[in-house]
KOLGU-4560 file (N, C-alpha, C; in nm, 3 decimals, padded with zeros to 5 digits):
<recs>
<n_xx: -00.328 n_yy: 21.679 n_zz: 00.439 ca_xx: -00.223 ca_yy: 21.719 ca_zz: 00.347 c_xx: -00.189 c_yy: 21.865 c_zz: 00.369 mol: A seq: 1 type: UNK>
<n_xx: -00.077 n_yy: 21.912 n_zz: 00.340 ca_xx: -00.010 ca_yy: 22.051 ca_zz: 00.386 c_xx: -00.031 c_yy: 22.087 c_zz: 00.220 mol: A seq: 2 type: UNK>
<n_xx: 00.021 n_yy: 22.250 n_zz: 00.221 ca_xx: 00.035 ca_yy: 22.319 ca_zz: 00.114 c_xx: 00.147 c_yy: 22.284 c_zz: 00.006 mol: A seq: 3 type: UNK>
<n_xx: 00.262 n_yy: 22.236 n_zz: 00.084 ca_xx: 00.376 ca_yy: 22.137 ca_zz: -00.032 c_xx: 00.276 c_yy: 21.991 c_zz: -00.067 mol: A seq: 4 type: UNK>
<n_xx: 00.247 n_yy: 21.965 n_zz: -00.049 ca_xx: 00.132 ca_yy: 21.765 ca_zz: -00.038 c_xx: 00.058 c_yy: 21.816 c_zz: -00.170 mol: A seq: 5 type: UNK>
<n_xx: 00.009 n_yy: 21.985 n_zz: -00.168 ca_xx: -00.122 ca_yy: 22.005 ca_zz: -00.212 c_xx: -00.104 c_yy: 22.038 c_zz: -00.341 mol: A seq: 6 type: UNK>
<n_xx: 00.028 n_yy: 22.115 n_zz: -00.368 ca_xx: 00.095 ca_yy: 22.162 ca_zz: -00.493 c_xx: 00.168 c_yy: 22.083 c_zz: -00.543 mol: A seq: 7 type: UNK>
<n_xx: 00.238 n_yy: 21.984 n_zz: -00.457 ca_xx: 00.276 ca_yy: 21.876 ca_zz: -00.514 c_xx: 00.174 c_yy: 21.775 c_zz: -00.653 mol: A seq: 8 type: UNK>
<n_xx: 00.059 n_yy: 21.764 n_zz: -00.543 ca_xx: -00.040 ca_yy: 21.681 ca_zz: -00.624 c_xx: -00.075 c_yy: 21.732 c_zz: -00.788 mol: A seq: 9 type: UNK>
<n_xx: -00.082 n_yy: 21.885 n_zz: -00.734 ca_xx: -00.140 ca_yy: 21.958 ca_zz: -00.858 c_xx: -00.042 c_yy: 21.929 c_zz: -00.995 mol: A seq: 10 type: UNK>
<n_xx: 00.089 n_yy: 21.955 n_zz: -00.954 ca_xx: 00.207 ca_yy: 21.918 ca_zz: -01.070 c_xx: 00.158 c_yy: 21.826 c_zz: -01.143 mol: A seq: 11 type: UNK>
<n_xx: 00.203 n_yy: 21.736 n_zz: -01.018 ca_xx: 00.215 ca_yy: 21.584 ca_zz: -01.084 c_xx: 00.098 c_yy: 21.530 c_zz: -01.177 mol: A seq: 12 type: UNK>
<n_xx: -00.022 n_yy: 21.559 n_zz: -01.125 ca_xx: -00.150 ca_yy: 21.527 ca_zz: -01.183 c_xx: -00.130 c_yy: 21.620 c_zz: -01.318 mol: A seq: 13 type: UNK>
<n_xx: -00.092 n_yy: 21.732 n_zz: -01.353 ca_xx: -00.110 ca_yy: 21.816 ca_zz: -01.488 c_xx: 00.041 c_yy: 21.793 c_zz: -01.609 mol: A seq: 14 type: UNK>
<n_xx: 00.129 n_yy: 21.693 n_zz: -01.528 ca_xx: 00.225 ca_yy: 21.657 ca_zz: -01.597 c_xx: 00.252 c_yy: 21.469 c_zz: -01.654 mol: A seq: 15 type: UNK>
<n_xx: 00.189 n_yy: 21.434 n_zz: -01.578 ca_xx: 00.184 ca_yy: 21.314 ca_zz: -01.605 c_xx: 00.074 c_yy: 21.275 c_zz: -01.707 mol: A seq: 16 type: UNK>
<n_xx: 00.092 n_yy: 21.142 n_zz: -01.795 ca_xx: -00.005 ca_yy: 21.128 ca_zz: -01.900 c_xx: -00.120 c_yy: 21.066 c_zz: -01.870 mol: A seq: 17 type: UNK>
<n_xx: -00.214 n_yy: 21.114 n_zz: -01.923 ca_xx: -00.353 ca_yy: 21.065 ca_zz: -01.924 c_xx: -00.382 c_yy: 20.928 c_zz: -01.964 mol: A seq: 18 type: UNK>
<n_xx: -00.304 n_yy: 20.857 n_zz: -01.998 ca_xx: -00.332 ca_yy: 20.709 ca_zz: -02.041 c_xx: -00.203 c_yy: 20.619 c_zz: -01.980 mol: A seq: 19 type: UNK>
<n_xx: -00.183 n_yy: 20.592 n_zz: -01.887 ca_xx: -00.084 ca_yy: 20.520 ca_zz: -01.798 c_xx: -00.076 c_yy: 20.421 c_zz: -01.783 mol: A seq: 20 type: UNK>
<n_xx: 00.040 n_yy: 20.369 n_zz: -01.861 ca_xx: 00.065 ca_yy: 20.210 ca_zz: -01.889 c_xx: 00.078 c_yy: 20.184 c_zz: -01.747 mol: A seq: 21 type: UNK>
<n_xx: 00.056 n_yy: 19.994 n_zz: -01.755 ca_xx: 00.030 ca_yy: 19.943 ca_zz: -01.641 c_xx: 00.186 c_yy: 19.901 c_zz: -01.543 mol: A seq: 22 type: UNK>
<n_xx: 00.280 n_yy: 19.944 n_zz: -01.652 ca_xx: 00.470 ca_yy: 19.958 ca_zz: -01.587 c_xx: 00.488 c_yy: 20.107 c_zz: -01.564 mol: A seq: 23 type: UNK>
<n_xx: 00.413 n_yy: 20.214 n_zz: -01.597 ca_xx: 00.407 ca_yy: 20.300 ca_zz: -01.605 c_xx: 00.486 c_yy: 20.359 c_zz: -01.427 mol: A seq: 24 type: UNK>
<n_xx: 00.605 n_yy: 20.415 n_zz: -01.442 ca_xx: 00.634 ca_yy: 20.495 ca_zz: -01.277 c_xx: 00.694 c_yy: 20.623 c_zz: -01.333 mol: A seq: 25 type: UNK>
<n_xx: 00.622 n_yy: 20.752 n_zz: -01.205 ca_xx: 00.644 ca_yy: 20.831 ca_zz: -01.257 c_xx: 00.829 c_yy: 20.801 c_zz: -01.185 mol: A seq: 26 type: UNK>
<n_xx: 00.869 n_yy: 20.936 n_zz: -01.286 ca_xx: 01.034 ca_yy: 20.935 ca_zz: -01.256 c_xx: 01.075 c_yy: 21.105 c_zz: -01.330 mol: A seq: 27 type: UNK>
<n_xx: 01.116 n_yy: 21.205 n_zz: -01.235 ca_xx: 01.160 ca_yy: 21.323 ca_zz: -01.189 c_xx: 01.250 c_yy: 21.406 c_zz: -01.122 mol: A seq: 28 type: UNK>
<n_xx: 01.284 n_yy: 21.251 n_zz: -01.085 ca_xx: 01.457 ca_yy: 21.295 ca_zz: -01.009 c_xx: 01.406 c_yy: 21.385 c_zz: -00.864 mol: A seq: 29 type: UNK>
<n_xx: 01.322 n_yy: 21.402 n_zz: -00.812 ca_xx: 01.297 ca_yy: 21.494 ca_zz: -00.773 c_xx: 01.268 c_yy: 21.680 c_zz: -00.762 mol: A seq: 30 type: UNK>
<n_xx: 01.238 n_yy: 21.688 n_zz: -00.908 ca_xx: 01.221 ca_yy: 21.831 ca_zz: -00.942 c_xx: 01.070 c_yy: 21.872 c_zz: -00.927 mol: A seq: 31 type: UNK>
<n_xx: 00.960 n_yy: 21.774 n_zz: -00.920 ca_xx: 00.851 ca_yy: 21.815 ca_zz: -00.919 c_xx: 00.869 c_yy: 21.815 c_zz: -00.754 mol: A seq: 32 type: UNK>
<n_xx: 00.912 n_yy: 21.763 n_zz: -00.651 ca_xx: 00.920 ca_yy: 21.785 ca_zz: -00.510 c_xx: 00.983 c_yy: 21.912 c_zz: -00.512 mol: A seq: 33 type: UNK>
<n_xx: 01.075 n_yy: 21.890 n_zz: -00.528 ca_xx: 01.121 ca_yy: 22.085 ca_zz: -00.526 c_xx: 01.055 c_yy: 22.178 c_zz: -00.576 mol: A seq: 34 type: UNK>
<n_xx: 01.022 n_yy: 22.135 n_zz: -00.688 ca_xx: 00.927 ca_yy: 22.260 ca_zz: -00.725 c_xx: 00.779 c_yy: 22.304 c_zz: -00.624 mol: A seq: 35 type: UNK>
<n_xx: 00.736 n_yy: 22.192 n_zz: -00.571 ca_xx: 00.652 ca_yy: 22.194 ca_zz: -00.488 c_xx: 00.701 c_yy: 22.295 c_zz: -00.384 mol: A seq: 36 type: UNK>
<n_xx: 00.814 n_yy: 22.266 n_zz: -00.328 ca_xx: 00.897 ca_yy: 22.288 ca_zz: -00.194 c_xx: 00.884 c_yy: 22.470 c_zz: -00.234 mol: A seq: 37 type: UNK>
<n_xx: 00.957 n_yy: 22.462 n_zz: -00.329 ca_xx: 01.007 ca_yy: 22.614 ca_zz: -00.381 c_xx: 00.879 c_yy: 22.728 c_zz: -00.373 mol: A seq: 38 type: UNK>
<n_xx: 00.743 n_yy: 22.666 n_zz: -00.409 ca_xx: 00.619 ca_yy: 22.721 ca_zz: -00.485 c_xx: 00.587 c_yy: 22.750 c_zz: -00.280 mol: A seq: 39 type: UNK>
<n_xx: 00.573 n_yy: 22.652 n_zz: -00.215 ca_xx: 00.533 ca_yy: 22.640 ca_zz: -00.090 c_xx: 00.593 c_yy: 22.768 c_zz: 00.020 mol: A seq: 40 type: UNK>
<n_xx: 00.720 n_yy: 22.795 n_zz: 00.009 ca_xx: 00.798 ca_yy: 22.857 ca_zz: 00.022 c_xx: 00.771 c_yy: 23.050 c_zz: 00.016 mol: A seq: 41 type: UNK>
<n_xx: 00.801 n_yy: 23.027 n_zz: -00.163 ca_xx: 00.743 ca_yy: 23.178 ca_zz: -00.170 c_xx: 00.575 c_yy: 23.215 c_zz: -00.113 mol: A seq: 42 type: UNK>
<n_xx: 00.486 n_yy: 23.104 n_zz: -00.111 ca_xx: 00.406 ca_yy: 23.143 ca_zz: -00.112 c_xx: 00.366 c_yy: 23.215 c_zz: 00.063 mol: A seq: 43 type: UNK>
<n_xx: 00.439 n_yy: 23.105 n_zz: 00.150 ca_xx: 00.410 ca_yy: 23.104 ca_zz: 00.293 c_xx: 00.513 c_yy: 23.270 c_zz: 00.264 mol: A seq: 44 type: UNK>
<n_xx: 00.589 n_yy: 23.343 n_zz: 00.213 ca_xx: 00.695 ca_yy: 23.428 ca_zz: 00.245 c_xx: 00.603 c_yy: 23.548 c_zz: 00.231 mol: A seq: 45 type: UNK>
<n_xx: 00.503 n_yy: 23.519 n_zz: 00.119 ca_xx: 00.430 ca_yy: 23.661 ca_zz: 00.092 c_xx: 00.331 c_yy: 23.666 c_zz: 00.179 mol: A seq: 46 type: UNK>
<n_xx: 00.262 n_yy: 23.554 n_zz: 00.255 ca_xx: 00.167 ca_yy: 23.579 ca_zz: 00.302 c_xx: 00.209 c_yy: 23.654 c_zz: 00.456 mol: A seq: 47 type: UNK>
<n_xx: 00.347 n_yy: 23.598 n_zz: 00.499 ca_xx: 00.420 ca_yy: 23.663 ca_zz: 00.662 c_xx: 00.438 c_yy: 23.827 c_zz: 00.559 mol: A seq: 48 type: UNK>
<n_xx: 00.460 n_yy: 23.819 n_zz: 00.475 ca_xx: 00.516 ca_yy: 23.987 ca_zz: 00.422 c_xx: 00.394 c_yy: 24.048 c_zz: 00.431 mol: A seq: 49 type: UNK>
<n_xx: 00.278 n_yy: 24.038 n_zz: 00.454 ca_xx: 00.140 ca_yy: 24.097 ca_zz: 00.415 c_xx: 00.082 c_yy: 24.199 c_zz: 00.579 mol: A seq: 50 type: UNK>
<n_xx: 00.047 n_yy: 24.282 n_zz: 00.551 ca_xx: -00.027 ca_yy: 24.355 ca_zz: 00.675 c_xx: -00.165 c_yy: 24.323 c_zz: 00.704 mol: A seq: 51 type: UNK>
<n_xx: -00.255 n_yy: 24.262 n_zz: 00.692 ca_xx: -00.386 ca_yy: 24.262 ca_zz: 00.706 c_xx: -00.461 c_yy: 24.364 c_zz: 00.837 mol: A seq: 52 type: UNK>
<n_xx: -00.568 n_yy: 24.380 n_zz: 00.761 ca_xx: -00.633 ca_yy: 24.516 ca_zz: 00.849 c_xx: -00.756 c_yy: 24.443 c_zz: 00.927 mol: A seq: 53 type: UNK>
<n_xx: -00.805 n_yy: 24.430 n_zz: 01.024 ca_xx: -00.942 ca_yy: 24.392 ca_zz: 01.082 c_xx: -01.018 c_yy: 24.491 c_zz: 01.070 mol: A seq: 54 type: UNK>
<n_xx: -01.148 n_yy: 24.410 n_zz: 00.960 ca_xx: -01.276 ca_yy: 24.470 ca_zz: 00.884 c_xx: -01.401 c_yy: 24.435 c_zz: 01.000 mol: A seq: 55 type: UNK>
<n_xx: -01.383 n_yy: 24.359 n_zz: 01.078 ca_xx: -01.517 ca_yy: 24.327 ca_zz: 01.174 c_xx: -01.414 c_yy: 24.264 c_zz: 01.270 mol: A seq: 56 type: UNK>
<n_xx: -01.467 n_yy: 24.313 n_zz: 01.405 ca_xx: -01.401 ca_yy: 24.242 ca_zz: 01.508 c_xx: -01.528 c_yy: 24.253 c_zz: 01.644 mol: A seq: 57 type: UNK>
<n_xx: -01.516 n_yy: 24.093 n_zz: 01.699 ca_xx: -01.591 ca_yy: 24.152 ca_zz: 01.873 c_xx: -01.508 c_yy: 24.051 c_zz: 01.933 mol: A seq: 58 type: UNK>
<n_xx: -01.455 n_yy: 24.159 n_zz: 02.022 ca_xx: -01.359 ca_yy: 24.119 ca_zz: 02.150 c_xx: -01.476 c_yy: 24.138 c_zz: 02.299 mol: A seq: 59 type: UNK>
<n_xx: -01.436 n_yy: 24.035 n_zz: 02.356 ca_xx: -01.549 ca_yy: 24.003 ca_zz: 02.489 c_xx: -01.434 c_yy: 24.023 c_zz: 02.655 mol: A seq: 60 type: UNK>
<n_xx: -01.433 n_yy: 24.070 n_zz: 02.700 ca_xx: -01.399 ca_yy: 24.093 ca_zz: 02.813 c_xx: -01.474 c_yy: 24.043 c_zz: 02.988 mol: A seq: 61 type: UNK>
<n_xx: -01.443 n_yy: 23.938 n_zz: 03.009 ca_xx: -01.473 ca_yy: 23.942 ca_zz: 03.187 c_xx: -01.410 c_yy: 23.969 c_zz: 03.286 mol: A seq: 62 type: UNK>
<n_xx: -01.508 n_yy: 24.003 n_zz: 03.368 ca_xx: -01.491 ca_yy: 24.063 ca_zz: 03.486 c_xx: -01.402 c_yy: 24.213 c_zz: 03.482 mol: A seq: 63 type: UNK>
<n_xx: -01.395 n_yy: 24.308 n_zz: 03.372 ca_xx: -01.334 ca_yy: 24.423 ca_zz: 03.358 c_xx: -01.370 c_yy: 24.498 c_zz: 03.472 mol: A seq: 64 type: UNK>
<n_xx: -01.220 n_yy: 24.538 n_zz: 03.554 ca_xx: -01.243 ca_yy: 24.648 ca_zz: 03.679 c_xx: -01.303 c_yy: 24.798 c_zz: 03.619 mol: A seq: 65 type: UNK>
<n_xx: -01.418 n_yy: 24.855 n_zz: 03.722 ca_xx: -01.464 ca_yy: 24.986 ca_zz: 03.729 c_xx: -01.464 c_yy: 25.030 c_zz: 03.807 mol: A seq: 66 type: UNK>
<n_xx: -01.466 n_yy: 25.144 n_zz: 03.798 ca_xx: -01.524 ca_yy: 25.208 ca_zz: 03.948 c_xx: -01.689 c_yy: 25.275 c_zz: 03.927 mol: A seq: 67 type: UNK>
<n_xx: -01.772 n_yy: 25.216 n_zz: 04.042 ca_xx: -01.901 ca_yy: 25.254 ca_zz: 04.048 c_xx: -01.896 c_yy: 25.390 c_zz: 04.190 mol: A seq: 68 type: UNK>
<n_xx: -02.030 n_yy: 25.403 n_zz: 04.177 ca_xx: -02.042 ca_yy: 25.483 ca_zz: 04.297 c_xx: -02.039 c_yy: 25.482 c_zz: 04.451 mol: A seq: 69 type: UNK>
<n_xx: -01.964 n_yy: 25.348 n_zz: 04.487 ca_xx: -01.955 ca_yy: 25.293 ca_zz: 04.605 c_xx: -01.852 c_yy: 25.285 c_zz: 04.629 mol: A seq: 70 type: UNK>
<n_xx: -01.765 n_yy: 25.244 n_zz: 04.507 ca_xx: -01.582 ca_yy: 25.220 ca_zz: 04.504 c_xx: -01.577 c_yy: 25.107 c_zz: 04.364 mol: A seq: 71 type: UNK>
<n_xx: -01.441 n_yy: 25.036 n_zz: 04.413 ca_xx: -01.406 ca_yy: 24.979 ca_zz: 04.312 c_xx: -01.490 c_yy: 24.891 c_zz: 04.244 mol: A seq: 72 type: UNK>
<n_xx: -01.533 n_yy: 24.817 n_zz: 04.202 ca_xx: -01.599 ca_yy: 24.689 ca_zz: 04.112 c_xx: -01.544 c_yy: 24.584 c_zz: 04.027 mol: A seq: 73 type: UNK>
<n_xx: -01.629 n_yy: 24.529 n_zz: 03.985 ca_xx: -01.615 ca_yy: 24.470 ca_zz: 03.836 c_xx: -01.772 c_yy: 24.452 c_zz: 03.758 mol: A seq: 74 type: UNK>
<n_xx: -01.743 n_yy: 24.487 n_zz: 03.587 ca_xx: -01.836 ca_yy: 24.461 ca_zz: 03.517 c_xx: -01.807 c_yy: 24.341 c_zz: 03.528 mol: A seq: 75 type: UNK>
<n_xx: -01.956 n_yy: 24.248 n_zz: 03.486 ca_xx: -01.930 ca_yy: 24.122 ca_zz: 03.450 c_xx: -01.923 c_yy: 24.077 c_zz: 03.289 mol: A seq: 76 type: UNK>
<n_xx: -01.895 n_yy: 24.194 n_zz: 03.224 ca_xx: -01.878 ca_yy: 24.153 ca_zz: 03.077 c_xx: -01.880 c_yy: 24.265 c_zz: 02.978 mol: A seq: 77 type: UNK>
<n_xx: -01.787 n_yy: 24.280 n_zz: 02.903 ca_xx: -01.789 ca_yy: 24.427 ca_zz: 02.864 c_xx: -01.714 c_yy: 24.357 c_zz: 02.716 mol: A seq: 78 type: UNK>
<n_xx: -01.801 n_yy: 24.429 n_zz: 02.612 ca_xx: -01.770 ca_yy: 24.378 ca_zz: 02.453 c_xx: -01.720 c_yy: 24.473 c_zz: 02.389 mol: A seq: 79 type: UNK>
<n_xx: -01.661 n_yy: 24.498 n_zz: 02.307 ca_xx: -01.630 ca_yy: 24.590 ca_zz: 02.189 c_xx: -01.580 c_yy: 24.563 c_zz: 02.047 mol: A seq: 80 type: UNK>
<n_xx: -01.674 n_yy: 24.646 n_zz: 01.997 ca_xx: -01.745 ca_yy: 24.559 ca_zz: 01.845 c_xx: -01.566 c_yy: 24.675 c_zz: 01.755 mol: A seq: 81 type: UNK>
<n_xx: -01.545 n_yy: 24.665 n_zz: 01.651 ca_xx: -01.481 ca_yy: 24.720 ca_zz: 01.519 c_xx: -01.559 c_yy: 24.667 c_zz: 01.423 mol: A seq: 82 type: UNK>
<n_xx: -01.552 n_yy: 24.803 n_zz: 01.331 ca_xx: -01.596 ca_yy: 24.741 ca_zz: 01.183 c_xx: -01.572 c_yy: 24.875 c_zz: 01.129 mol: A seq: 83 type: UNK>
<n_xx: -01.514 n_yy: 24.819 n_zz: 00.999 ca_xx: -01.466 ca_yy: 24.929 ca_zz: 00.917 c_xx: -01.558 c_yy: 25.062 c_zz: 00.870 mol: A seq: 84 type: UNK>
<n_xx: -01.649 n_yy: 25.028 n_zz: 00.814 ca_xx: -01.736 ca_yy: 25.057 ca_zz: 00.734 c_xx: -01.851 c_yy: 25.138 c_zz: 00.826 mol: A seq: 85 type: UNK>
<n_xx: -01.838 n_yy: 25.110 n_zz: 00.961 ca_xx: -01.975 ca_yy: 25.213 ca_zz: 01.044 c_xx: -01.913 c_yy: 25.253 c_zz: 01.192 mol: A seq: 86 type: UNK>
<n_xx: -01.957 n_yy: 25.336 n_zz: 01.281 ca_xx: -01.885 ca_yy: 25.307 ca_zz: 01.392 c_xx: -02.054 c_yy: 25.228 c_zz: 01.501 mol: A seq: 87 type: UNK>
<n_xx: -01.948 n_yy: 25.158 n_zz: 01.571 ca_xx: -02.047 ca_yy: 25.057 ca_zz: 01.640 c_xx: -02.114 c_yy: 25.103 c_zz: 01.720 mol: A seq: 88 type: UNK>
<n_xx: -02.222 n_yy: 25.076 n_zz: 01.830 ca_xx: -02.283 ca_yy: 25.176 ca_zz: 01.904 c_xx: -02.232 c_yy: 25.228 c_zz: 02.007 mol: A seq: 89 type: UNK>
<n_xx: -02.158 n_yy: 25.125 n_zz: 02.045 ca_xx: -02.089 ca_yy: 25.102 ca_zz: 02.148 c_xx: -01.919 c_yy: 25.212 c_zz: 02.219 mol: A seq: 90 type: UNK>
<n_xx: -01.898 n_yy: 25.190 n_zz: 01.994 ca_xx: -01.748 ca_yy: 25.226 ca_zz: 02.018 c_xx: -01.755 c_yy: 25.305 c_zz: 01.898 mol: A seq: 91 type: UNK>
<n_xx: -01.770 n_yy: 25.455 n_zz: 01.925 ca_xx: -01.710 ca_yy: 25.580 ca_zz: 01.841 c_xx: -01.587 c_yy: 25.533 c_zz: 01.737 mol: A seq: 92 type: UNK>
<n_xx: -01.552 n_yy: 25.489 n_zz: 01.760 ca_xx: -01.391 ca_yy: 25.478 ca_zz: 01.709 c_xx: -01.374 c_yy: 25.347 c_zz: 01.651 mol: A seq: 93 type: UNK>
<n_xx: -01.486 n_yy: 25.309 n_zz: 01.583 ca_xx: -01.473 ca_yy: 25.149 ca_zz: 01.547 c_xx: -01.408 c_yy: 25.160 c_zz: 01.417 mol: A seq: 94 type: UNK>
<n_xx: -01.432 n_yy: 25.272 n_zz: 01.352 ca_xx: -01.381 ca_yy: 25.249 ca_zz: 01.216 c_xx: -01.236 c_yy: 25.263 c_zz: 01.217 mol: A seq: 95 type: UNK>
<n_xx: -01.202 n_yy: 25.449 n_zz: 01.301 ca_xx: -01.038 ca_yy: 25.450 ca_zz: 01.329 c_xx: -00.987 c_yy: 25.335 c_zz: 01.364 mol: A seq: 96 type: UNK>
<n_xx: -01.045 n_yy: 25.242 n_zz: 01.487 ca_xx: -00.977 ca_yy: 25.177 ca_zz: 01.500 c_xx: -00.941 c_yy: 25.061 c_zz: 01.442 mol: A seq: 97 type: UNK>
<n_xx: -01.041 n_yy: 24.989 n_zz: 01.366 ca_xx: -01.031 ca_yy: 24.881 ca_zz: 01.262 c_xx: -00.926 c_yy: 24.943 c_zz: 01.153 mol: A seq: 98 type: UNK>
<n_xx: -00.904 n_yy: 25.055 n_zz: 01.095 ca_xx: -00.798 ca_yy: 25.072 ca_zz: 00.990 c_xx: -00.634 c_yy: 25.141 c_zz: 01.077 mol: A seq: 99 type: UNK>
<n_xx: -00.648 n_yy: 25.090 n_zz: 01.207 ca_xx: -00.501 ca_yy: 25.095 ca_zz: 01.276 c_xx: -00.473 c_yy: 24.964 c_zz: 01.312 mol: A seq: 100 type: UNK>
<n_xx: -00.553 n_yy: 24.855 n_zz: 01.280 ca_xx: -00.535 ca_yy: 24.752 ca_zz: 01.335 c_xx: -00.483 c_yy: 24.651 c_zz: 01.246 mol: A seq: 101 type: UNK>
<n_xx: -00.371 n_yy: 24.576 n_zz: 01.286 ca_xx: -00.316 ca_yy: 24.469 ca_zz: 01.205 c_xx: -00.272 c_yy: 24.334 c_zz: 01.297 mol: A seq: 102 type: UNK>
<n_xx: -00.263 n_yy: 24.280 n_zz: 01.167 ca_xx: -00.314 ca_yy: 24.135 ca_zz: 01.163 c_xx: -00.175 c_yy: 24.059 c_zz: 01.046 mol: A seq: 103 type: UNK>
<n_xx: -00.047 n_yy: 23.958 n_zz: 01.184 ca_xx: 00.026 ca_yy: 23.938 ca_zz: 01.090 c_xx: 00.022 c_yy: 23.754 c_zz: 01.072 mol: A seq: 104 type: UNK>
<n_xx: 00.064 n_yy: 23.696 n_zz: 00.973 ca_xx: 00.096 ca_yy: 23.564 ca_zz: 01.008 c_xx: 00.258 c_yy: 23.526 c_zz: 01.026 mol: A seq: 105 type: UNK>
<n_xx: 00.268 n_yy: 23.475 n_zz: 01.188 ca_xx: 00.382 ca_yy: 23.476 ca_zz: 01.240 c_xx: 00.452 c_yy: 23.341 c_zz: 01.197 mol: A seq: 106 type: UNK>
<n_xx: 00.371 n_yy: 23.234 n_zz: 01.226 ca_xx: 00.452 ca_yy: 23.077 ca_zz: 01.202 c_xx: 00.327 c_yy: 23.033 c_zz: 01.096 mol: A seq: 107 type: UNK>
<n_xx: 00.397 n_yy: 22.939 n_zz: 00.979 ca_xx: 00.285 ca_yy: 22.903 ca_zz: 00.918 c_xx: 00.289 c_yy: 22.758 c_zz: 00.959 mol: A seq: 108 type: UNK>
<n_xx: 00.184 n_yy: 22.708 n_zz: 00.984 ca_xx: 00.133 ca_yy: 22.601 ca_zz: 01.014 c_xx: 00.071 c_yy: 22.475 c_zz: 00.922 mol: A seq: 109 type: UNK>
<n_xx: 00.181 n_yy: 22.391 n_zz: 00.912 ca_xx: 00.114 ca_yy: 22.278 ca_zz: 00.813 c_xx: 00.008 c_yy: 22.170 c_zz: 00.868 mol: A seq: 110 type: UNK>
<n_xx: -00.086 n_yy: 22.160 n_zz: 00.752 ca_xx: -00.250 ca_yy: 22.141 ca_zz: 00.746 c_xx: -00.238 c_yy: 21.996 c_zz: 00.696 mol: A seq: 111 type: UNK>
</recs>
């Protein structure tokens, strides 16, 4: 079920009666679907409007070119940690760089 399926359900279940005759159909014309639609809508709008910051990150890298003392190379694996809150051992700049870093949601994707 997607996020309209999910808010949909929620309506309907908190509007409809608790004791449901056995002719009982619901009937809404379709306003509890829209309202679903509408609720689905703003909600996916605020979440693309939002900046999010990366609080912990490890990015893994292979085969990154170096140069050693012979000539060119490659490491065979080179990591670098972010996290807000300390800088990593690795990377001086974990904190600067975790609070320059953003994080958007581009397409929302139904679930």
């Amino acid at each position: 079920m997607g996020l309209k399926d999910n808010i949909f359900k929620a309506l309907k279940t908190n509007i409809e009666p608790n004791n449901k005759g056995e002719n009982y159909v619901f009937e809404d014309n379709g306003k509890v679907d829209a309202l679903a639609q509408g609720l689905t809508d703003a909600i996916v709008k605020w979440v693309q409007a939002q900046t999010f910051t990366v609080t912990s990150l490890n990015a893994t890298q292979l085969n990154v070119p170096v140069i050693t003392p012979v000539g060119p190379g490659t490491a065979a694996k080179v990591t670098v940690k972010i996290d807000e809150n300390s800088q990593a051992a690795d990377n001086p700049l974990s904190g600067t760089e975790s609070m320059q870093s953003k994080v958007k949601l581009k397409t929302a994707v139904e679930v």
